[in-house]
Structures are given as C-alpha cells and as structure tokens.
C-alpha positions as CSV (number, residue, x, y, z in Angstrom):
1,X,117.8,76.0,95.2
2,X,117.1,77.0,98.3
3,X,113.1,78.7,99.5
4,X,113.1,82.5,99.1
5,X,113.4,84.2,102.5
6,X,110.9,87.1,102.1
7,X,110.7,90.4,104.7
8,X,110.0,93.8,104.6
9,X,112.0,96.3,102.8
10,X,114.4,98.4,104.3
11,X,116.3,101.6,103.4
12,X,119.2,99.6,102.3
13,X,117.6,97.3,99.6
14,X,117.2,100.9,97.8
15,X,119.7,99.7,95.1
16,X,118.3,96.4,94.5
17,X,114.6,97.8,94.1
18,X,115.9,100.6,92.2
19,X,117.4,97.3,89.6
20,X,114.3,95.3,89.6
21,X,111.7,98.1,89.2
22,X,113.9,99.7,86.4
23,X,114.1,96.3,84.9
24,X,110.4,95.8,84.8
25,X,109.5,99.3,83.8
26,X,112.3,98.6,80.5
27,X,110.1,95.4,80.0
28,X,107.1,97.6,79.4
29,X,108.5,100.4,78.1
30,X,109.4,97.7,75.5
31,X,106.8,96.6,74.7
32,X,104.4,99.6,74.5
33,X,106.7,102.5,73.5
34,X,104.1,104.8,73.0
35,X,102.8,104.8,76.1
36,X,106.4,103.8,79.0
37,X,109.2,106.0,78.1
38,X,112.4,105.6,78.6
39,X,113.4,105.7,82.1
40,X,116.2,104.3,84.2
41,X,115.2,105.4,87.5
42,X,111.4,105.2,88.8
43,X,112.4,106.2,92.1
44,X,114.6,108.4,93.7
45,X,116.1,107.1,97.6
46,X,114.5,109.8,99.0
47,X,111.1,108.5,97.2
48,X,111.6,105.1,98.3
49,X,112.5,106.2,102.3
50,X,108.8,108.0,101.7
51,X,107.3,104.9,100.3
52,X,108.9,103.1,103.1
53,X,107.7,105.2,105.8
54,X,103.6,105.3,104.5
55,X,101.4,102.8,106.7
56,X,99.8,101.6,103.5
57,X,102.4,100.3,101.8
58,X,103.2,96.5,101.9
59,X,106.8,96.6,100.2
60,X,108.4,93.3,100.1
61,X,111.6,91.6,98.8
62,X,112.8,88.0,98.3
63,X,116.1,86.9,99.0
64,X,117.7,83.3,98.2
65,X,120.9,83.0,100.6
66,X,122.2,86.6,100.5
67,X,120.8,87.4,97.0
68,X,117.8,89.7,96.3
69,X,115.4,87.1,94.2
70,X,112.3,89.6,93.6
71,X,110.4,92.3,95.1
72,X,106.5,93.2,95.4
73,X,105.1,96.6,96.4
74,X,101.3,96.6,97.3
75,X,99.3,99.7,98.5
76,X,96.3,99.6,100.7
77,X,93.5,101.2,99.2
78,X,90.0,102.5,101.3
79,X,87.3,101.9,100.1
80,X,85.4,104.5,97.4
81,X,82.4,106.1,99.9
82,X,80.1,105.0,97.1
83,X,76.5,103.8,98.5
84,X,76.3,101.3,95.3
85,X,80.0,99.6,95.8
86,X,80.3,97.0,99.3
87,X,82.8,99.2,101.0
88,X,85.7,96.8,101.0
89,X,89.5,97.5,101.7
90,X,92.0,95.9,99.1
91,X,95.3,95.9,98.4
92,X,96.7,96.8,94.8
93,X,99.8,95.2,93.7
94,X,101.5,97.8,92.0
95,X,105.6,96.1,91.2
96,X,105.6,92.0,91.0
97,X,109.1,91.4,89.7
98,X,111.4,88.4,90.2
99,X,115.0,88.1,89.0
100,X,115.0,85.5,85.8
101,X,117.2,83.4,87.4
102,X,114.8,82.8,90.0
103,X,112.0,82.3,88.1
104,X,109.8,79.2,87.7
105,X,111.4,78.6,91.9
106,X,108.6,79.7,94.0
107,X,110.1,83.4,94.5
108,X,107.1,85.0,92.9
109,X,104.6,82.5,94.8
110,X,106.3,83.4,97.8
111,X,106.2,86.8,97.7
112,X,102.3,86.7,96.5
113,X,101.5,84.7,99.2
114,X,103.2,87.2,101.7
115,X,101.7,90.1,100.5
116,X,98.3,88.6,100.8
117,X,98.9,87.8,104.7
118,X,100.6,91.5,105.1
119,X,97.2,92.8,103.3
120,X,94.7,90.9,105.5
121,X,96.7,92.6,108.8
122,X,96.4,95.8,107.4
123,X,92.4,94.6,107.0
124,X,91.7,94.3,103.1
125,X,89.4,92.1,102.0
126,X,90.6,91.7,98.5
127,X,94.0,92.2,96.7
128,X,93.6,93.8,92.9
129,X,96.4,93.9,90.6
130,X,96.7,94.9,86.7
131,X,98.5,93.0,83.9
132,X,99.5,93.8,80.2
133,X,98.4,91.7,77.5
134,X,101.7,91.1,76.1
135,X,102.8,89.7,79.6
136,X,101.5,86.5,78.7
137,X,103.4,84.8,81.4
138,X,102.0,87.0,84.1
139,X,98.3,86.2,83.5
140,X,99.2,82.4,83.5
141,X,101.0,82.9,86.9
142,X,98.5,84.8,88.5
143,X,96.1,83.0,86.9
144,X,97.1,79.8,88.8
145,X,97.3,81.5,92.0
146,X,93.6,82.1,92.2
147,X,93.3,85.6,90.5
148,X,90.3,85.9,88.0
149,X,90.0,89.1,84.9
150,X,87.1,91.3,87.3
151,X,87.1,93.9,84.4
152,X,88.8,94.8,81.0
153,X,89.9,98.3,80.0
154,X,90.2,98.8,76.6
155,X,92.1,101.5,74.4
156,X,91.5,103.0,70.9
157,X,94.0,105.5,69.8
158,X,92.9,108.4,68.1
C-alpha cells in the first residue's frame, strides 16, 4: 500500500469528513447510548466552511492515491490566565478517525505526526486529546505514539 499523502482540508473534502466523523460519532453513540445520540450528520457545510476558515483549527485529511484514508481535526487552545497553571498553548485533538481499510498502514501515525508539526507552527507546547474506555484500540495507539493518561474523569450516574 502506498504512504498516506496528508494536507489540509479544503471545502471540497466536506462529503468525506462529513462520512468519517459520522462514522466515528455512530461508533460512540454505540457504545454509550445514554450519553451520543443518534446522529447522522455532526456538521453542516456551512459549519465545516466556518471550521475551515478559524486560525485555530488544524483540520487534516489522509489520502492513499486518490482515496480519503482518515481525517484529524485539532483546535488550538490559549492558555487558562490562571497564576497556578504554566501558561502553555496546546492543541486538542478533537476527531482521529481512519477508514478500517487503512488501518494498522501508518494513516493514523501519519496524520498524528502532522498535526503535531501544524500545532508547534501555530506555537503550542503540548497536544491533549481524550479517549473512551471502550476504545481499547485507541489508548494502545496513542499509547505507542508517546501519549501518557495526565488525568482521569470519572462518572457516577445518579
């Protein structure tokens, strides 16, 4: 298989984010029902032009050949005026998803490691990102890329 190509979004990858973020939002709606509804469509085009347009977002996809492989939205977050936090920019991945034929093929690596370099232009010192428990897969992957659990939030439902 040939290396992902991986660029900035444009308006006309609206219908293959649109595919991959509702994928990934069925995934969780899946798995926690009683928290994701139901919901084909995250974003409408006129959303996703906004998204586009705002200097601090870092919106990504991965293409093998002529193929969309995978996509990766991050936003750049300032840092909380807080006198007892180190005033550090980061980046907060907010969509990983890669196509399950692609998987296991770099594509996700890629796009992390792109992300990362788009982050440090925009000057963030760190990149955050959340992950479900029941995405077991996700921790491992991230896991091996470097990322490490800096807090857990936990639920009791009443």
């Amino acid at each position: 298989m040939a290396p992902a190509a991986i660029r900035s979004m444009v308006l006309t990858d609206f219908p293959a984010f649109d595919r991959f973020d509702g994928a990934l939002h069925a995934m969780h709606q899946q798995a926690r029902p009683d928290l994701f509804a139901p919901c084909k469509h995250l974003f409408t085009q006129a959303d996703f032009e906004k998204l586009l347009a705002s200097p601090n977002e870092i919106a990504l996809i991965a293409e093998v050949g002529d193929r969309p492989a995978g996509i990766c939205m991050a936003t750049i977050k300032e840092p909380p005026a807080a006198p007892f936090l180190h005033p550090v920019k980061a980046a907060h991945i907010g969509d990983l998803y890669v196509s399950e034929e692609y998987r296991r093929a770099g594509v996700g690596r890629a796009l992390i490691e792109s992300v990362k370099r788009a982050a440090m232009e925009k000057g963030a010192g760190r990149i955050t990102l959340m992950v479900w428990p029941f995405n077991s897969d996700a921790l491992r992957f991230y896991e091996k890329l470097g990322f490490a659990t800096r807090s857990v939030t936990l639920e009791a439902k009443l």
